[in-house]
C-alpha positions as semicolon CSV with decimal commas, in nm:
position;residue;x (nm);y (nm);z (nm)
1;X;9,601;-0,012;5,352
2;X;9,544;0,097;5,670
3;X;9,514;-0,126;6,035
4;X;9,108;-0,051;6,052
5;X;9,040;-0,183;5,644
6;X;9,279;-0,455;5,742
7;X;9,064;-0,511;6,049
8;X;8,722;-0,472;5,867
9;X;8,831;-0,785;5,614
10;X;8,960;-0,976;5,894
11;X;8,666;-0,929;6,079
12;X;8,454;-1,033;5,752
13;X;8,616;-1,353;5,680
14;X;8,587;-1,443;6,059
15;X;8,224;-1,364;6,001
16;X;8,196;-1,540;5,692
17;X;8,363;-1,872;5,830
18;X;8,103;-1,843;6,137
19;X;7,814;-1,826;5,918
20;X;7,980;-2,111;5,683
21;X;8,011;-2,341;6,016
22;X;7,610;-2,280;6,110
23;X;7,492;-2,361;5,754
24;X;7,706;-2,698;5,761
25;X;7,578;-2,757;6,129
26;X;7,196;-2,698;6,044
27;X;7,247;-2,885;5,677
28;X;7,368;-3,201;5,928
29;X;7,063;-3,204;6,155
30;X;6,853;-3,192;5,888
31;X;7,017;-3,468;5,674
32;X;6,962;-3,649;5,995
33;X;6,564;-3,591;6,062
34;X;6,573;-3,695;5,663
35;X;6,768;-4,022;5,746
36;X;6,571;-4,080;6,067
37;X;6,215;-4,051;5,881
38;X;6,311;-4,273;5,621
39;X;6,448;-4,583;5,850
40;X;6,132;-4,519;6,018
41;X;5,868;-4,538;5,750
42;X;6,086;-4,811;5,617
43;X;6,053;-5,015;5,942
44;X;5,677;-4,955;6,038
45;X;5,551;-5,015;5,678
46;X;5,451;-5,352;5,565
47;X;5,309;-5,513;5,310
48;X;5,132;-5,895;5,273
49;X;5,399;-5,999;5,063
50;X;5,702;-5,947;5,268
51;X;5,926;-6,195;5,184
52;X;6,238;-6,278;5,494
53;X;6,480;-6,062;5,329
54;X;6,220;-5,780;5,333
55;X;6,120;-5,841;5,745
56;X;6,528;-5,882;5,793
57;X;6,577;-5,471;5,617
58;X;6,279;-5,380;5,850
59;X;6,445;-5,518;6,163
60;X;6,786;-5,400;6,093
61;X;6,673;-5,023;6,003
62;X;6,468;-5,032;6,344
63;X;6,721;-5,195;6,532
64;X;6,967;-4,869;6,382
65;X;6,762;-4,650;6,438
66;X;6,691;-4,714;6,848
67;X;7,048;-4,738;6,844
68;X;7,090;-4,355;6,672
69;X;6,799;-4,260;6,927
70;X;6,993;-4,409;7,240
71;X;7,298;-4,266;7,119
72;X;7,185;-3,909;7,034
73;X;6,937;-3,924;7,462
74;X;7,272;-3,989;7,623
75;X;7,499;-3,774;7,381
76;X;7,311;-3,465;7,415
């Protein structure tokens, strides 16, 4: 084997482990928009029959997510 095949698959695998690290990135962002749309239609929907419990989930998944929004204004 010579030094430019050994270079090509070097340069491949650094290529492939590049691509690897944006498709885990993008997969994160995304799994966050999911989790971020569901505490949200979770703490803006109610119904008549809320019971405490019910008003108590609402409050805490708004409360978490201001907290992820606060976090992510002053993080980025």
């Amino acid at each position: 084997m010579d030094n430019l095949s050994f270079s090509v698959i070097i340069f491949l695998i650094l290529i492939l482990f590049f691509l690897y690290n944006i498709l885990t990135n993008i997969k994160k962002v995304v799994d966050s928009i999911k989790f971020i749309f569901l505490l949200l239609i979770e703490a803006t929907t109610f119904s008549k029959s809320d019971t405490l419990s019910d008003k108590t989930n609402k409050l805490l998944c708004w409360i978490i997510l201001q907290v992820m929004i606060i976090i992510w204004y002053y993080k980025g």
